[in-house]
C-alpha positions in Angstrom: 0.0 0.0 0.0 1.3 3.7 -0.5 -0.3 5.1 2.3 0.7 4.8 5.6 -1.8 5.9 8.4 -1.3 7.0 11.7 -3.8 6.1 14.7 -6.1 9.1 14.2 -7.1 7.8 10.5 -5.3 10.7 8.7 -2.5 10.2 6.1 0.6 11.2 7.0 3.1 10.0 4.1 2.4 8.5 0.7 5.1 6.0 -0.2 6.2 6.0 -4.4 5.8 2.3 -5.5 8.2 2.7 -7.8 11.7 4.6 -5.7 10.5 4.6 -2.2 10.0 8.1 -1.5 7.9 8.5 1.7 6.8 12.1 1.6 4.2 14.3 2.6 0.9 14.3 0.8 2.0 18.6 -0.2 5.3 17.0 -1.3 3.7 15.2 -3.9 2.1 16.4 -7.6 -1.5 15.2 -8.9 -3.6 15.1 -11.9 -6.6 14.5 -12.4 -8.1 13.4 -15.8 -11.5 14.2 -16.9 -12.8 13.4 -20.7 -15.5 16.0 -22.3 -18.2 14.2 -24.6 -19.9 17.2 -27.3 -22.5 15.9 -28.9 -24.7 19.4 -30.9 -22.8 21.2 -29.3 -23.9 20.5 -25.9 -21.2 18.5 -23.1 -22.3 15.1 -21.6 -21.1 14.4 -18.4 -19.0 11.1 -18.4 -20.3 8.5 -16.4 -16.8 6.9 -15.2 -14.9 7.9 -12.4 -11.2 8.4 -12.6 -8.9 8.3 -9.6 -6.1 11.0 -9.1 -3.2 10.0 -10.0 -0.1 11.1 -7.7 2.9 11.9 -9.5 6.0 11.0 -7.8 8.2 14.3 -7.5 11.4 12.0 -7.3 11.1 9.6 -10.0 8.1 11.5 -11.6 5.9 8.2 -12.3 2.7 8.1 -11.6 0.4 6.1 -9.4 -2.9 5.2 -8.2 -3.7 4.9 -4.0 -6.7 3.6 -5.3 -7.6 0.7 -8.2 -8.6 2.2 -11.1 -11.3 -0.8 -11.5 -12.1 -0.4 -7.9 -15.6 1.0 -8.7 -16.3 -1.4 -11.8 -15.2 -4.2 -9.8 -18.0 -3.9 -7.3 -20.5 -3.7 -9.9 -19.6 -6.7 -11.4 -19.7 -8.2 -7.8 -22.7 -6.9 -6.7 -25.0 -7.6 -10.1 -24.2 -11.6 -9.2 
């Protein structure tokens, strides 16, 4: 996992997968990606949710601290 926790439930470094950075969640970069449908020149809200992604400000890769799939994963679970 690339959080560690402390007793009171708050996050108090992120650890990089990828070089081992432990940092503080300010010491780290994030992007979020969002896709805009047009259709007649009107915007459609996408339906999928997408995780941040914390960039790494080290090694500059970037991860999920949460699956991707995490949500889609559920429903598949749930409709059985």
């Amino acid at each position: 996992m690339s959080i560690i926790n402390s007793n009171l439930g708050k996050i108090m470094e992120i650890k990089c997968p990828y070089c081992g950075f432990k940092g503080n969640p300010g010491d780290f970069y994030y992007m979020y990606e969002t896709v805009l449908y047009v259709a007649d020149s009107k915007t459609i809200p996408e339906e999928r949710e997408r995780p941040i992604l914390v960039i790494c400000p080290v090694c500059k890769n970037g991860f999920f601290l949460e699956s991707p799939y995490r949500n889609l994963i559920y429903r598949i679970k749930s409709s059985r």
